[in-house]
mmCIF file of the C-alpha atoms, coordinates in Angstrom:
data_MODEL
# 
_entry.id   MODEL 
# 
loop_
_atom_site.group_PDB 
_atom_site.id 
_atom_site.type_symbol 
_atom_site.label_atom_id 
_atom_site.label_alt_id 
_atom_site.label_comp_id 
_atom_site.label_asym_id 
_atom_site.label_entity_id 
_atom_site.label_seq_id 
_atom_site.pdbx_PDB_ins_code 
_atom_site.Cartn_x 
_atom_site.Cartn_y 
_atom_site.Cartn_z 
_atom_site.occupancy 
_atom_site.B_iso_or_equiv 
_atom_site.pdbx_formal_charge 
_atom_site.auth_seq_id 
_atom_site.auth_comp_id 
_atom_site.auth_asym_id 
_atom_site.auth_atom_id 
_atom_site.pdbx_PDB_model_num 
ATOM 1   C CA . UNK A 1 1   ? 0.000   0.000  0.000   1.00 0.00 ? 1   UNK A CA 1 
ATOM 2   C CA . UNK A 1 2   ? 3.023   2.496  1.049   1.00 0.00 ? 2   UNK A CA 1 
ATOM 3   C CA . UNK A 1 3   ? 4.009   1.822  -2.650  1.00 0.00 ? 3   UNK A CA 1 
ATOM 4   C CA . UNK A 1 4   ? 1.036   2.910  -4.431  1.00 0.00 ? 4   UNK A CA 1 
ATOM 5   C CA . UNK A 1 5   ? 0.557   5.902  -2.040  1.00 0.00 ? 5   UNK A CA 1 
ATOM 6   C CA . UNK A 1 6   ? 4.463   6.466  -3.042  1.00 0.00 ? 6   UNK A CA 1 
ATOM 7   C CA . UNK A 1 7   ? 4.191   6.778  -6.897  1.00 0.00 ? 7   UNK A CA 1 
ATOM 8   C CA . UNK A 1 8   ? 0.803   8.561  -6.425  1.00 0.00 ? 8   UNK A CA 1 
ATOM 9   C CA . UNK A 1 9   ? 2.909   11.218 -4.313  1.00 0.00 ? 9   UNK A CA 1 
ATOM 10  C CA . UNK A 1 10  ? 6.060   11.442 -6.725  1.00 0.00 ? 10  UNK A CA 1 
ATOM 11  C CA . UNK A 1 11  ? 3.155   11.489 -9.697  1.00 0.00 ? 11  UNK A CA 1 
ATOM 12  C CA . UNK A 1 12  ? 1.347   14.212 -8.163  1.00 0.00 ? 12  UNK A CA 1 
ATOM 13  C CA . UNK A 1 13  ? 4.188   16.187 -6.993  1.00 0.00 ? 13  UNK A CA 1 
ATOM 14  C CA . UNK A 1 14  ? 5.890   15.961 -10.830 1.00 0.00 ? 14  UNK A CA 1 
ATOM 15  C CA . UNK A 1 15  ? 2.993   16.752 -12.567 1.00 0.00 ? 15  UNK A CA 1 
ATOM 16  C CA . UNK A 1 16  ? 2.319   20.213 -10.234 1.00 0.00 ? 16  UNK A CA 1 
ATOM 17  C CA . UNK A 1 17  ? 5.717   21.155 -10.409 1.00 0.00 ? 17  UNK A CA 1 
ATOM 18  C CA . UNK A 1 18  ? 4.907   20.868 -14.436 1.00 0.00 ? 18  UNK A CA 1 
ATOM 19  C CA . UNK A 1 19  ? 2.022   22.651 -14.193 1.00 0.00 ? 19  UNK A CA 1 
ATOM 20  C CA . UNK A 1 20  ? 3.823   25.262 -11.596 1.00 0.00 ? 20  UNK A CA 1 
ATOM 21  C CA . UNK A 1 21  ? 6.436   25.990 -14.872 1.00 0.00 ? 21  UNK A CA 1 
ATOM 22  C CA . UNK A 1 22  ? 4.445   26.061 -18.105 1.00 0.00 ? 22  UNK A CA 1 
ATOM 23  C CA . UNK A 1 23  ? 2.774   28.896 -15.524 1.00 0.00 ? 23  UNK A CA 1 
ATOM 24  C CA . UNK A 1 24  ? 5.502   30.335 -14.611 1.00 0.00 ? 24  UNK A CA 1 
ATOM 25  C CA . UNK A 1 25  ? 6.939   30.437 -17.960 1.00 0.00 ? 25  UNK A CA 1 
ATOM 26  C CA . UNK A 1 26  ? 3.669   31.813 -19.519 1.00 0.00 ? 26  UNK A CA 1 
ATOM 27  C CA . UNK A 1 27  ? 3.501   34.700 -17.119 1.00 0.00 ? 27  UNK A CA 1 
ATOM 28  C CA . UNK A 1 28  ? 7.308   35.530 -18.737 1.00 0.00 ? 28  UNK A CA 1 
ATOM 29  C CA . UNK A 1 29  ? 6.434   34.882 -21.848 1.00 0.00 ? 29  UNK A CA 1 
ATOM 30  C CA . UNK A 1 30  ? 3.072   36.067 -23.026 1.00 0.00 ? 30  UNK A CA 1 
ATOM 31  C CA . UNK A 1 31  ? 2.826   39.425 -24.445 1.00 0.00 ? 31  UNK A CA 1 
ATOM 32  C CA . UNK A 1 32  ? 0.039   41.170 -22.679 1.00 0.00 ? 32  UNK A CA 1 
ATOM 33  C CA . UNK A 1 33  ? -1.372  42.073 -19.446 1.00 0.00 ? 33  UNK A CA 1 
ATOM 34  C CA . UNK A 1 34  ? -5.061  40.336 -20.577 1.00 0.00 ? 34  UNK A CA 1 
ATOM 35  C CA . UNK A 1 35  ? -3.054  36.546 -21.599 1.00 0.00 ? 35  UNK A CA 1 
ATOM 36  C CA . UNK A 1 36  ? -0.446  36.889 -18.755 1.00 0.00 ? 36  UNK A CA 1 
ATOM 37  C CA . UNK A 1 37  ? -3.476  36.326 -16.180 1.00 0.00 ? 37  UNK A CA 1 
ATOM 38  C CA . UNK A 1 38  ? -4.097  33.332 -17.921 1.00 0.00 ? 38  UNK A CA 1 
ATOM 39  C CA . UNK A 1 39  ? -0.362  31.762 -16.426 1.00 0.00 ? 39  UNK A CA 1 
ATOM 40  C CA . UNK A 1 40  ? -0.782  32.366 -13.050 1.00 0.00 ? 40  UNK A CA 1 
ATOM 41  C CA . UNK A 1 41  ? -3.888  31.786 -12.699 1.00 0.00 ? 41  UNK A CA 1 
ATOM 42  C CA . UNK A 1 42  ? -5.138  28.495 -14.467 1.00 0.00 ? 42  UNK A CA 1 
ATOM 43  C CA . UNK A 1 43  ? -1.585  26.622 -14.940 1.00 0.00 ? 43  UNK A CA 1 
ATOM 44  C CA . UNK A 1 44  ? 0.210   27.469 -11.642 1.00 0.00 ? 44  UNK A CA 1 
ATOM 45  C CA . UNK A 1 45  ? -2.937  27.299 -9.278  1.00 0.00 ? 45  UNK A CA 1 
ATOM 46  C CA . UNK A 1 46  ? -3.433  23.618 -10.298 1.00 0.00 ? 46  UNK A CA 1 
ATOM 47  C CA . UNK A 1 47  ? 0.224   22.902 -10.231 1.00 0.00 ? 47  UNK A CA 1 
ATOM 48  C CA . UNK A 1 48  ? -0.049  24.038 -6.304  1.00 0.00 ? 48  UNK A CA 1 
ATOM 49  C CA . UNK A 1 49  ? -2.930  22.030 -6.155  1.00 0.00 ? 49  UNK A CA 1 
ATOM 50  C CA . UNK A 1 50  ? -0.950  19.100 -7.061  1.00 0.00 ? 50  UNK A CA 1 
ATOM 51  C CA . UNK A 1 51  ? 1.893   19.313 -4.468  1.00 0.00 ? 51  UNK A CA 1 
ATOM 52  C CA . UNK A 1 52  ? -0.980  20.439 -2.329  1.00 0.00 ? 52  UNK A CA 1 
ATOM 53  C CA . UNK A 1 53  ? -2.802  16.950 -2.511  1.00 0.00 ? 53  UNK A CA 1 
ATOM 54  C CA . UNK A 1 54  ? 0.306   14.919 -2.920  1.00 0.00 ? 54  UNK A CA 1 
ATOM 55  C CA . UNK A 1 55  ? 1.108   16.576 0.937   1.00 0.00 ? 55  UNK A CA 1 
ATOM 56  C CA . UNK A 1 56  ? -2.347  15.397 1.914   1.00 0.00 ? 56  UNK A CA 1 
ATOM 57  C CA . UNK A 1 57  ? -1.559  11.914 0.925   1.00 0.00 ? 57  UNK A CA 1 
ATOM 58  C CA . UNK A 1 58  ? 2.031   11.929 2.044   1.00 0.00 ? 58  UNK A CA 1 
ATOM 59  C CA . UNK A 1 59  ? 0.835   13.073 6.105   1.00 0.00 ? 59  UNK A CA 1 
ATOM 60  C CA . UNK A 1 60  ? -1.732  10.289 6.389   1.00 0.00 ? 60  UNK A CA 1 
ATOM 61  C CA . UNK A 1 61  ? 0.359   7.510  5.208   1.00 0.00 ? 61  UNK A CA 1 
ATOM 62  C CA . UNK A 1 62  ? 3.779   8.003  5.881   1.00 0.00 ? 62  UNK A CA 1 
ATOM 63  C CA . UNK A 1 63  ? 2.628   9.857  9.363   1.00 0.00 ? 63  UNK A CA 1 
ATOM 64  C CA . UNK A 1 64  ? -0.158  8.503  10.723  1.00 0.00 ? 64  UNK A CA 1 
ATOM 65  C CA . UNK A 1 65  ? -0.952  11.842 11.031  1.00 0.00 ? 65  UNK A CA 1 
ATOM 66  C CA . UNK A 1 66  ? -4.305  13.742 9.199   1.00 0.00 ? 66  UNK A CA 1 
ATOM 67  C CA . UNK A 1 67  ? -4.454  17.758 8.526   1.00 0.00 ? 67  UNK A CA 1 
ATOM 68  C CA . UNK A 1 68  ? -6.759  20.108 7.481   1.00 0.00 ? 68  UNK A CA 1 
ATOM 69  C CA . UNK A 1 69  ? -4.271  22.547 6.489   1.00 0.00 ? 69  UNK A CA 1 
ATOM 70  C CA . UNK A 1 70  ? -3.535  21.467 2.505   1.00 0.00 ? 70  UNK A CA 1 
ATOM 71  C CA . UNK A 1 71  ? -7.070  21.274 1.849   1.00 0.00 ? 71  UNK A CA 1 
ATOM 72  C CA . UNK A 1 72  ? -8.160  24.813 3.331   1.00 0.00 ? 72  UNK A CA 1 
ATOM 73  C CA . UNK A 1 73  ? -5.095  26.547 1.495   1.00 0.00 ? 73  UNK A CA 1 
ATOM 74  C CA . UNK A 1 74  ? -6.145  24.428 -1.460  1.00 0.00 ? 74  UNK A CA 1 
ATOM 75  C CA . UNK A 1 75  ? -9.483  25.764 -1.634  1.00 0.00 ? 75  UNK A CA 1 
ATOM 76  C CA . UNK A 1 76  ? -8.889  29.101 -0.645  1.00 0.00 ? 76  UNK A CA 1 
ATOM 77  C CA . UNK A 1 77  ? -6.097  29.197 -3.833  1.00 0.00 ? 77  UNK A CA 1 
ATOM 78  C CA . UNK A 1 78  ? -9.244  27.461 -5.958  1.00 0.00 ? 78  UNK A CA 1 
ATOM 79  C CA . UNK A 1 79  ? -11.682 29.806 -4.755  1.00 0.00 ? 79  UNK A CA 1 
ATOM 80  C CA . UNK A 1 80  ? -9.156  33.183 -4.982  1.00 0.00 ? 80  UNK A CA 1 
ATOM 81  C CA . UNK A 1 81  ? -7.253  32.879 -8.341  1.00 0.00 ? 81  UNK A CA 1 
ATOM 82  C CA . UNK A 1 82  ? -9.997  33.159 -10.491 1.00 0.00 ? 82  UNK A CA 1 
ATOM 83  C CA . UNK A 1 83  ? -11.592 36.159 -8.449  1.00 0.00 ? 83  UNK A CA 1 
ATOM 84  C CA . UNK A 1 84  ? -8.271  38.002 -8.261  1.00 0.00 ? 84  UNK A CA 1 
ATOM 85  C CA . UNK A 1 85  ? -7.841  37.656 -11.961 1.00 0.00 ? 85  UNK A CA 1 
ATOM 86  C CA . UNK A 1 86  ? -11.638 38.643 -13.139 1.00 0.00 ? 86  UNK A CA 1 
ATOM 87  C CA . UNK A 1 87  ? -10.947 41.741 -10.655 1.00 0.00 ? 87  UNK A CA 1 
ATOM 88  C CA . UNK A 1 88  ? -7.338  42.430 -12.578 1.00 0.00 ? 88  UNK A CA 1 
ATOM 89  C CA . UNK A 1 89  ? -8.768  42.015 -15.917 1.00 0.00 ? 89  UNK A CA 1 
ATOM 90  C CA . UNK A 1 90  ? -11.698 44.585 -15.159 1.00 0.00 ? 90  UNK A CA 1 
ATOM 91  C CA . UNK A 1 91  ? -9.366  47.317 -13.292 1.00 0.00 ? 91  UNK A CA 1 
ATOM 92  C CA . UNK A 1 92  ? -7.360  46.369 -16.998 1.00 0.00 ? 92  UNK A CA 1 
ATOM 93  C CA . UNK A 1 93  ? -10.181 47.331 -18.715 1.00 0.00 ? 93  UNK A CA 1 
ATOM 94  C CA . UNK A 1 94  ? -11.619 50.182 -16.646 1.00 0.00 ? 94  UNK A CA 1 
ATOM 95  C CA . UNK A 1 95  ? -8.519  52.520 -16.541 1.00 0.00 ? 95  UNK A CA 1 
ATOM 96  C CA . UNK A 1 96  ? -8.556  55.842 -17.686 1.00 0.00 ? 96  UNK A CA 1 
ATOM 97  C CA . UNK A 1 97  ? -8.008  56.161 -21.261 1.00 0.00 ? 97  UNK A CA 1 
ATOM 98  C CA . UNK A 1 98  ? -8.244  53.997 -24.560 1.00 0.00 ? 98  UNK A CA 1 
ATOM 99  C CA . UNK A 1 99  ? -5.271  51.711 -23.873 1.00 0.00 ? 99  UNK A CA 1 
ATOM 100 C CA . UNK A 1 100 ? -4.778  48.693 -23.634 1.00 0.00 ? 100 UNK A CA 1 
ATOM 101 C CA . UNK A 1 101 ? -1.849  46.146 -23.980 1.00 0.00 ? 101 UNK A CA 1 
ATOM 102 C CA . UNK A 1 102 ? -1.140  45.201 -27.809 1.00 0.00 ? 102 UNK A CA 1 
ATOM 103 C CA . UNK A 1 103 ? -1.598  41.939 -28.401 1.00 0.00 ? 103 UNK A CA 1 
ATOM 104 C CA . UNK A 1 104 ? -0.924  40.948 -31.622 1.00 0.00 ? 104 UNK A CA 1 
ATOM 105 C CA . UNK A 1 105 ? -3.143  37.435 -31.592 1.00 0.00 ? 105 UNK A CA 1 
ATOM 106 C CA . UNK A 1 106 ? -6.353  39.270 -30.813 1.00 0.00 ? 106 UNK A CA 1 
ATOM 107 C CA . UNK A 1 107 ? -5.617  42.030 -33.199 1.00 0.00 ? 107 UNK A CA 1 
ATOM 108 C CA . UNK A 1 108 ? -6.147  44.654 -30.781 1.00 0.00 ? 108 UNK A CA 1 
ATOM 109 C CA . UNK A 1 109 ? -3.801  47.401 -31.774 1.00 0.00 ? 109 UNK A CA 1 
ATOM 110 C CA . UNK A 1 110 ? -5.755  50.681 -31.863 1.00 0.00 ? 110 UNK A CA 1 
ATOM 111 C CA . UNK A 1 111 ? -7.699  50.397 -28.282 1.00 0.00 ? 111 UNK A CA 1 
ATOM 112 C CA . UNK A 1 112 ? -10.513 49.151 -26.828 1.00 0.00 ? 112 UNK A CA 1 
ATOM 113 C CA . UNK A 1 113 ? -13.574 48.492 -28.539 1.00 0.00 ? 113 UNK A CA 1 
ATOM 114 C CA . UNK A 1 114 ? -16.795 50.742 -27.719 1.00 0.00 ? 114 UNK A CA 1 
ATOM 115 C CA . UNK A 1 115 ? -17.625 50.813 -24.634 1.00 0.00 ? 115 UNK A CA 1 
ATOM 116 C CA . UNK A 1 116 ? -21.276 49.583 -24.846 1.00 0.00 ? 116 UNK A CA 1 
ATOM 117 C CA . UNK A 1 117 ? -19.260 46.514 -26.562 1.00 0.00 ? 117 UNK A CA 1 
ATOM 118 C CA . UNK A 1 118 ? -17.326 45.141 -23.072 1.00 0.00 ? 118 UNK A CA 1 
ATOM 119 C CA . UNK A 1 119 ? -19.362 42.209 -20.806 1.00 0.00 ? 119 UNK A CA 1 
ATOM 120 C CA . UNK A 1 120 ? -18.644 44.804 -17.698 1.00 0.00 ? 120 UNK A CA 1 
ATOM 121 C CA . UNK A 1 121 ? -20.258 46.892 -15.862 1.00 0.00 ? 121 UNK A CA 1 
ATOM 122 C CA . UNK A 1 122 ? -21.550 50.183 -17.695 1.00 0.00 ? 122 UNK A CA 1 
ATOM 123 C CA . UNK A 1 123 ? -22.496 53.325 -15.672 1.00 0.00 ? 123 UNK A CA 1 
ATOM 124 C CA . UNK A 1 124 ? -24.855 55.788 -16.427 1.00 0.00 ? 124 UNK A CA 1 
ATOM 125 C CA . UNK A 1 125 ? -23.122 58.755 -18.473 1.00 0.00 ? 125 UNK A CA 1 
ATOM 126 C CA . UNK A 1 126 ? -25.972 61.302 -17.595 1.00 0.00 ? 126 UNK A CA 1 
# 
């Protein structure tokens, strides 16, 4: 059983720490603000999440011992990322001006579209 639980760990721990670079890498590499989010906040969380539940297997077994810990912090980072990046994308979106990164796959190179146009909030001009 301690060998299973063993190559479930080392599975779990190599496929986060995967996860945790094509992230990481992503949030170098992208080109703008809007498809940077997308690195830290999709790859990275679940690559967390996997060396987060490889620790929750690892305590029990190896142990004897069971925590709450891993599984709060994993669903607090499940529950946050995706809030924290809706929140950055709209502040993105909402700042004063026209601008906005260039990104050259959405061919967005002259601003932001209309403003009636954007799945955000609009406010009453009057």
């Amino acid at each position: 059983m301690t060998q299973i639980a063993d190559f479930a760990i080392a599975a779990l721990i190599l496929a986060g720490a995967g996860f945790a670079l094509v992230g990481s890498w992503g949030l170098v590499r992208l080109p703008s603000l809007m498809t940077r989010l997308h690195g830290p906040t999709k790859a990275t969380t679940l690559g967390v999440g996997g060396i987060l539940l490889a620790s929750m297997i690892y305590w029990p077994v190896h142990e004897g011992r069971y925590t709450v810990h891993e599984l709060l912090i994993t669903i607090f980072l499940f529950i946050a990322a995706p809030i924290t990046a809706n929140m950055i994308g709209k502040a993105h979106l909402h700042r004063q001006g026209n601008y906005i990164d260039p990104n050259p796959a959405d061919d967005i190179r002259e601003g932001l579209p209309e403003r009636d146009r954007w799945a955000t909030f609009t406010r009453d001009e009057s």
